[in-house]
C-alpha positions in Angstrom: -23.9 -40.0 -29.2 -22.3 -41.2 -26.0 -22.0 -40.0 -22.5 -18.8 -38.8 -22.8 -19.1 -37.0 -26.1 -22.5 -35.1 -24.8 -20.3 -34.5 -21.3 -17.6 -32.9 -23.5 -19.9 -31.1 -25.4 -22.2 -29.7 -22.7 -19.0 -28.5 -21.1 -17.5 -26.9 -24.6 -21.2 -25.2 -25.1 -20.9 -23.8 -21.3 -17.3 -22.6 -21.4 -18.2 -20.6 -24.7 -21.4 -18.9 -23.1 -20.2 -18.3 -19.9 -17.2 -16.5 -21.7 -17.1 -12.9 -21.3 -18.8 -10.6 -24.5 -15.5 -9.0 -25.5 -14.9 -5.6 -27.0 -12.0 -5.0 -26.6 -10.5 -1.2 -24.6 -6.9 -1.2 -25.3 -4.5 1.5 -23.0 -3.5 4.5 -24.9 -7.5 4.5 -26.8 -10.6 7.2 -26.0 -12.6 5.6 -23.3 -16.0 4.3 -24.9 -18.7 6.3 -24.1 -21.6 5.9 -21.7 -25.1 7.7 -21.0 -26.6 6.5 -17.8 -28.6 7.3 -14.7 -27.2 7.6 -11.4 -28.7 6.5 -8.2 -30.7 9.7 -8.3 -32.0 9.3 -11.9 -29.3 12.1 -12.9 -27.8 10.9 -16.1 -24.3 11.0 -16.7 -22.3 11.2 -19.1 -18.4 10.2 -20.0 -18.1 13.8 -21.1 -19.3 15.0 -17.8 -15.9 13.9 -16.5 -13.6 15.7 -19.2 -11.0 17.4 -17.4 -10.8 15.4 -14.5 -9.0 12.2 -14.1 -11.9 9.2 -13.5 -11.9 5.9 -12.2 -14.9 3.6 -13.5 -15.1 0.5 -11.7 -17.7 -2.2 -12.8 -18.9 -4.6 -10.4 -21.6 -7.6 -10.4 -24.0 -6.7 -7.4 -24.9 -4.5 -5.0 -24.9 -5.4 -1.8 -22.7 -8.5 -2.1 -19.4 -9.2 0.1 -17.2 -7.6 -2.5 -18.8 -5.2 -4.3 -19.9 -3.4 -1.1 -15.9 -3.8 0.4 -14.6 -2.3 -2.6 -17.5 0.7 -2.6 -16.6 1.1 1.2 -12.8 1.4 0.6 -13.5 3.7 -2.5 -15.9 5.8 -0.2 -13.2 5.9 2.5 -10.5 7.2 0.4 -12.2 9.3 -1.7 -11.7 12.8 -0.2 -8.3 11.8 -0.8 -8.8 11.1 -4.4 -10.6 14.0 -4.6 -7.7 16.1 -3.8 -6.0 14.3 -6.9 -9.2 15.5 -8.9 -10.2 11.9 -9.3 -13.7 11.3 -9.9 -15.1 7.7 -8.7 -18.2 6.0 -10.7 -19.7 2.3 -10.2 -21.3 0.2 -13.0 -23.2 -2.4 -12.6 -26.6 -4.1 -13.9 -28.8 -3.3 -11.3 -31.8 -1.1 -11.5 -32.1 2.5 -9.6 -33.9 1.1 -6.9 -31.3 -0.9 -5.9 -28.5 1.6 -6.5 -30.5 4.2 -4.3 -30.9 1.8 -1.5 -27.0 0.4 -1.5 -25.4 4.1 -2.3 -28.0 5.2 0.7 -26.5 2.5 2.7 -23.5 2.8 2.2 -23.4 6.5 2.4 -21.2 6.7 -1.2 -20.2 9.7 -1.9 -20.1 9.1 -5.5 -22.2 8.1 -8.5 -23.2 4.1 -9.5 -24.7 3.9 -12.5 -27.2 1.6 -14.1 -26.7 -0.5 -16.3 -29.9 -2.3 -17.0 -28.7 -3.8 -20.4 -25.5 -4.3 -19.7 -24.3 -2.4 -23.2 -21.6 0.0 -21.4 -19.8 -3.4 -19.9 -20.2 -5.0 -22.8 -18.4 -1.7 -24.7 -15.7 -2.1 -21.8 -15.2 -6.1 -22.9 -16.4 -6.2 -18.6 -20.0 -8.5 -19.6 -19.8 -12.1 -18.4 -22.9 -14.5 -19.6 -23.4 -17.3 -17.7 -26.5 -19.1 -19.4 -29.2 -16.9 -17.4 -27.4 -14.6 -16.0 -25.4 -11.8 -16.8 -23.1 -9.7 -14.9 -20.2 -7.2 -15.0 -16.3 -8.4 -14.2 -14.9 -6.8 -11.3 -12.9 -4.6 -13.5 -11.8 -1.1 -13.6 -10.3 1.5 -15.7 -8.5 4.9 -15.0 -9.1 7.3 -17.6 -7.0 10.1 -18.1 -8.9 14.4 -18.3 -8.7 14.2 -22.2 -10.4 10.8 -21.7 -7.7 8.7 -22.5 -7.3 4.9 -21.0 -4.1 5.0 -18.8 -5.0 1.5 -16.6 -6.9 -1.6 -17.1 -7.2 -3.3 -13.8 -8.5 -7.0 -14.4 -8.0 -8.3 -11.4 -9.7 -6.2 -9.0 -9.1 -7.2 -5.5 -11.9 -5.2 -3.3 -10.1 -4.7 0.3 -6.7 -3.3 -1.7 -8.2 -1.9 -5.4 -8.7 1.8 -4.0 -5.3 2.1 -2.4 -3.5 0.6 -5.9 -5.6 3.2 -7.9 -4.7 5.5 -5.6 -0.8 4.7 -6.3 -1.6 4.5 -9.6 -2.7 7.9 -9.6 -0.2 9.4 -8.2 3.0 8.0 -10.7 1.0 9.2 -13.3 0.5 12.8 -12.0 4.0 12.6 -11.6 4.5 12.2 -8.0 6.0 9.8 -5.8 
């Protein structure tokens, strides 16, 4: 086999690993469900959220430029989406220990959950694999108090996400 033909297919064999592992959420379905622990080792469930509007927002790493912009700007605002009954949680892959110490940090008033294996992003269609490593998209989804997918947000940018879900929130309550 040549150069070229290896090349091509070492490049066709990394695209299709490094895509993410889809299932698909579609607006208008039930939100898949999750059972995780918090930063506390509380676990939570998506049924612990019925009757409230929620915002789950996955996210690679703690403690990273991004993810800890977007957790500040969601901890920021969050008294205000409070007072729309919006409940905030993060997903990502990193353990408890690591949750504790960036949620400490940070001083988040809401939950990050773990997950270690990566199965609730990969129920969200949110898991990337790239050869080694695996992560959560930067992706987020605002679920409805009967637990109903309203938004997909798939491209999340961290300094202005909170605001839009914020927005968001508010046309769909019916306000201005």
């Amino acid at each position: 086999m040549s150069a070229s033909i290896r090349t091509i297919v070492a490049v066709a064999i990394l695209l299709i690993v490094s895509m993410p592992l889809r299932a698909e959420v579609f607006l208008g379905q039930v939100a898949p469900d999750f059972h995780l622990q918090d930063q506390f080792g509380n676990f939570r469930d998506l049924k612990d959220y019925r009757g409230k509007w929620l915002l789950i927002y996955f996210y690679p790493k703690d403690g990273t430029s991004g993810c800890t912009t977007e957790a500040e700007r969601f901890r920021d605002l969050y008294p205000v989406l409070q007072s729309h009954q919006l409940n905030v949680v993060g997903i990502s892959e990193d353990n408890l220990k690591a949750h504790a110490h960036f949620a400490h940090e940070l001083q988040l008033p809401f939950s990050i959950l773990v997950d270690a294996k990566g199965q609730v992003a990969k129920n969200y269609g949110v898991l990337n694999n790239l050869l080694v490593t695996r992560f959560a998209s930067r992706q987020s989804f605002l679920i409805d108090p009967h637990g109903v997918v309203l938004r997909h947000y798939t491209h999340v940018e961290p300094t202005r996400h909170a605001t839009e879900v914020l927005h968001d929130l508010v046309h769909l309550q019916g306000g201005s």
